[in-house]
C-alpha positions as CSV (number, residue, x, y, z in Angstrom):
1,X,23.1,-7.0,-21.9
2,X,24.6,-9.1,-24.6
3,X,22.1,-9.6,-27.4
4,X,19.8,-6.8,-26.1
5,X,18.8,-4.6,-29.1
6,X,20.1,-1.0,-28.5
7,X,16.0,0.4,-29.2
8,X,15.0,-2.2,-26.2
9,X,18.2,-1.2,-23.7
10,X,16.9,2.4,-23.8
11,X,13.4,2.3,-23.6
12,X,13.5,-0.1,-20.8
13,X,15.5,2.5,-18.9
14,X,12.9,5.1,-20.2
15,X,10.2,3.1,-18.1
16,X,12.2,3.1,-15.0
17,X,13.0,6.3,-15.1
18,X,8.8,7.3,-15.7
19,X,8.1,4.5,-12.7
20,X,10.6,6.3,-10.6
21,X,9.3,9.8,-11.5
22,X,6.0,8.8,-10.6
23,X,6.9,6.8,-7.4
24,X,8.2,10.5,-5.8
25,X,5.4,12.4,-7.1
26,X,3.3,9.6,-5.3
27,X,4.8,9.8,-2.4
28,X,4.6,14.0,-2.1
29,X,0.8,13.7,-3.3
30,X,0.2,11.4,-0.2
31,X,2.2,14.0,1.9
32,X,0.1,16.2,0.9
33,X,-3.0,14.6,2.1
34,X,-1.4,14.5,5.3
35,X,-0.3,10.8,4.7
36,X,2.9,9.6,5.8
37,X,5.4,7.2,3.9
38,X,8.8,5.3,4.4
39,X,10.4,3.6,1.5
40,X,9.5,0.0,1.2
41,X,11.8,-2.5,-0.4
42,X,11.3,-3.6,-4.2
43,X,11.3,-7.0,-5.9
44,X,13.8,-8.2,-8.2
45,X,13.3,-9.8,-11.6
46,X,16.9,-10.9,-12.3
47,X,19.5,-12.6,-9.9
48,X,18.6,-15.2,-7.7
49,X,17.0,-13.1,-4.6
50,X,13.2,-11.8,-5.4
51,X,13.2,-8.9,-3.2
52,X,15.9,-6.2,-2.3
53,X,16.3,-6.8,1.3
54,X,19.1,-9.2,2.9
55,X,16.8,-11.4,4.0
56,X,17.0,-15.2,2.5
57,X,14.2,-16.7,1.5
58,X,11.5,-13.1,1.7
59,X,8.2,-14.0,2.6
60,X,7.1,-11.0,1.1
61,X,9.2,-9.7,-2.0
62,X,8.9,-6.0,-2.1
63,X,5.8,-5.0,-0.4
64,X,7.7,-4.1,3.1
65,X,9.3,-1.6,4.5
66,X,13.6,-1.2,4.4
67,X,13.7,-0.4,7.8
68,X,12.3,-2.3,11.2
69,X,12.4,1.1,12.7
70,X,9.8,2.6,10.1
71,X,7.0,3.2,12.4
72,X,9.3,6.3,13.9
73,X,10.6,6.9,10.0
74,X,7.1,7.8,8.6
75,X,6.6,10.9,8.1
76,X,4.9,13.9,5.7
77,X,8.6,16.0,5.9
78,X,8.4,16.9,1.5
79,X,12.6,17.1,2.1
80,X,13.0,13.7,3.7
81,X,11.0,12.3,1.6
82,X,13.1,13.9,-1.2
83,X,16.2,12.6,0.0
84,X,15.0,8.9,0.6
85,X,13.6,8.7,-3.0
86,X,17.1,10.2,-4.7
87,X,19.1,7.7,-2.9
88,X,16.7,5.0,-3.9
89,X,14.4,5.6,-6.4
90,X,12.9,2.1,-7.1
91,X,12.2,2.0,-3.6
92,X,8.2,1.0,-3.2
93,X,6.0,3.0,-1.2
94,X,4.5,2.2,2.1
95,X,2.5,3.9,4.0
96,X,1.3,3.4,8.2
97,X,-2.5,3.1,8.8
98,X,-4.0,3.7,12.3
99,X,-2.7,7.7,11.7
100,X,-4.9,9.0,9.1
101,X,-6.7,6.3,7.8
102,X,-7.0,2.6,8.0
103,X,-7.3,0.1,5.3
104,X,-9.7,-2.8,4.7
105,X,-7.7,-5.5,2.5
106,X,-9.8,-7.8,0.7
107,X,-9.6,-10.7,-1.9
108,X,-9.9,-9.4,-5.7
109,X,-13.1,-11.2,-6.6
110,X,-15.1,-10.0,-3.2
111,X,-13.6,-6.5,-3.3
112,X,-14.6,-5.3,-6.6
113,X,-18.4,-6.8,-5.7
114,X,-18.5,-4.8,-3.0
115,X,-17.1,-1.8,-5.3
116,X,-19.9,-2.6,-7.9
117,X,-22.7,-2.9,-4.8
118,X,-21.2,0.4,-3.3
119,X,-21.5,2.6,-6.6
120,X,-25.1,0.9,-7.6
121,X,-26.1,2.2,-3.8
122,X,-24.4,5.5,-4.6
123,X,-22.3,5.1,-1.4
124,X,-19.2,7.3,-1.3
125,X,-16.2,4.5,-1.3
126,X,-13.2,6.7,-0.9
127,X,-9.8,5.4,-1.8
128,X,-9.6,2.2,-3.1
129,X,-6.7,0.9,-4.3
130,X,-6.0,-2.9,-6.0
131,X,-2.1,-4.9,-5.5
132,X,-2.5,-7.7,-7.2
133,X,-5.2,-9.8,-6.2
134,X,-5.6,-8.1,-3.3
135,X,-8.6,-4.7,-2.9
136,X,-8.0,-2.2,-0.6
137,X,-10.5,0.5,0.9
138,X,-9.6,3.3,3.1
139,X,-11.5,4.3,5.8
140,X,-11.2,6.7,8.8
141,X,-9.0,5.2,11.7
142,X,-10.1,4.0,14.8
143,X,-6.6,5.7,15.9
144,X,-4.1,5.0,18.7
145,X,-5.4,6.5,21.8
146,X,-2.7,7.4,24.4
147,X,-5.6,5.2,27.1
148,X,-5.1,1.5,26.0
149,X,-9.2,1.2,28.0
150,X,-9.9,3.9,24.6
151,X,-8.9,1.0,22.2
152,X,-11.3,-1.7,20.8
153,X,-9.8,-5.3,19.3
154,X,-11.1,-6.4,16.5
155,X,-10.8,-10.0,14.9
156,X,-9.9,-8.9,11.5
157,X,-7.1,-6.3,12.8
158,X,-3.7,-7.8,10.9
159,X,-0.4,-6.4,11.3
160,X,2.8,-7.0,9.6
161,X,4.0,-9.7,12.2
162,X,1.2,-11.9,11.0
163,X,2.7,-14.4,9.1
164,X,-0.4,-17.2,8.8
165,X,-2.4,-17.2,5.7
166,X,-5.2,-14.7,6.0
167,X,-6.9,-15.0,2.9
168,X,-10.0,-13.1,3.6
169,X,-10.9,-9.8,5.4
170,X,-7.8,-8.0,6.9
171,X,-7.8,-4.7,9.4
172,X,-5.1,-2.6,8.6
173,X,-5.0,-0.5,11.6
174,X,-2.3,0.8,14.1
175,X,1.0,-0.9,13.8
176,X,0.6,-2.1,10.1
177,X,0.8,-0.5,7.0
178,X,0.2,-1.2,3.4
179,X,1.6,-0.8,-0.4
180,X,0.7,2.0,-1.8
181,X,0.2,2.9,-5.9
182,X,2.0,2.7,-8.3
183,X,4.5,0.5,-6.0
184,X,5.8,-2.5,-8.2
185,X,4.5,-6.2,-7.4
186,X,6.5,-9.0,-7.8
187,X,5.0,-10.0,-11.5
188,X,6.7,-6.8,-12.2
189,X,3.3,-5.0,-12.4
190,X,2.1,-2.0,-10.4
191,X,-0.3,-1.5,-7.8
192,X,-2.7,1.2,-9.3
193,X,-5.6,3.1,-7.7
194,X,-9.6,2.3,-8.3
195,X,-10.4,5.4,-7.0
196,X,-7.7,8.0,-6.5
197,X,-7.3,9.8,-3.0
198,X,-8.9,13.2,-2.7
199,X,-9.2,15.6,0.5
200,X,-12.5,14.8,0.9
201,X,-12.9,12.8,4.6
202,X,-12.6,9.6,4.7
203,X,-15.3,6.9,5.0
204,X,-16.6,5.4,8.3
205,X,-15.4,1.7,8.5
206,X,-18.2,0.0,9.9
207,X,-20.6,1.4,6.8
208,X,-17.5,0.2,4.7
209,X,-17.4,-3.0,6.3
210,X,-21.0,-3.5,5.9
211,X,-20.6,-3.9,1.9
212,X,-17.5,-5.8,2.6
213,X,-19.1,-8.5,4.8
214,X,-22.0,-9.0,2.2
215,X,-19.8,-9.3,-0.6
216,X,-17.5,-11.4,1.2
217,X,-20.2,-13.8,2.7
């Protein structure tokens, strides 16, 4: 780092080493909750690649998981988790919906109306989380039920495979997942939570998606 200033050199490493520190204790808070994680891939800011995976071109720099096989991965084990972050602690965070919780993934401007509507209606939001200019809520899951006649479609579920546009309303539910706080974006920011995650149960989607349609609208 020719040119660097020795002060600059060290307290960049300084704020890895915090964003790394908090990434772990992140990821056993979540486990904590119950929630499971898998290390997700991170972007880059140097070189000429934008994300750490080997894949050309990445559609989406650093808010995936490293593994295909990460459905099975997932898990709340505080020791695996351990080990994965050691070996790789930049690594973002990702965690599965359609276990605990689903996640309703909204544009920036629509989701913090519905935030403001929610709080002047006193209505308990639960988690909600912001990635960029993306807003994300929560909710309890539908689930995976073992009887595929127990399952109902929706139009707004979105899973990973997706790769269209989908600039409004998304479903996280089974078979996707999302980035989790304080993951890094890549503007080289952080997503950061609206309102934390607590024990308390989670919200019932359809009241959620009430807000969400009005604000959206």
């Amino acid at each position: 780092m020719v040119g660097v200033p020795l002060a600059a050199r060290r307290a960049k490493r300084r704020s890895r080493a915090h964003g790394k520190a908090r990434s772990i204790t992140s990821v056993l808070d979540y486990a904590a909750l119950g929630w499971a994680a898998v290390p997700g891939a991170h972007p880059l800011r140097e070189g000429r690649r934008a994300c750490s995976c080997d894949r050309v071109g990445c559609p989406d720099p650093g808010a995936h998981p490293v593994s295909p096989a990460w459905r099975m991965m997932a898990t709340t084990d505080t020791a695996q988790l351990q080990r994965w972050w050691d070996q790789t602690p930049e690594a973002n965070i990702i965690l599965p919906t359609g276990r605990v919780f689903d996640v309703f993934d909204v544009p920036a401007a629509g989701g913090h109306t519905a935030l403001s509507a929610m709080d002047a209606s006193g209505f308990d939001t639960g988690p909600v989380a912001v990635n960029g200019d993306r807003v994300l809520f929560f909710v309890a899951t539908r689930g995976a039920p073992e009887d595929e006649d127990e399952w109902w479609s929706c139009h707004l579920d979105y899973a990973p495979e997706t790769i269209e546009d989908t600039p409004g309303l998304r479903w996280h539910c089974r078979d996707s997942y999302v980035l989790a706080p304080p993951s890094t974006l890549p503007d080289g920011t952080t997503s950061r939570w609206l309102r934390p995650p607590t024990p308390h149960p989670l919200p019932d989607p359809l009241h959620v998606l009430d807000h969400l349609a009005d604000a959206i609208d």
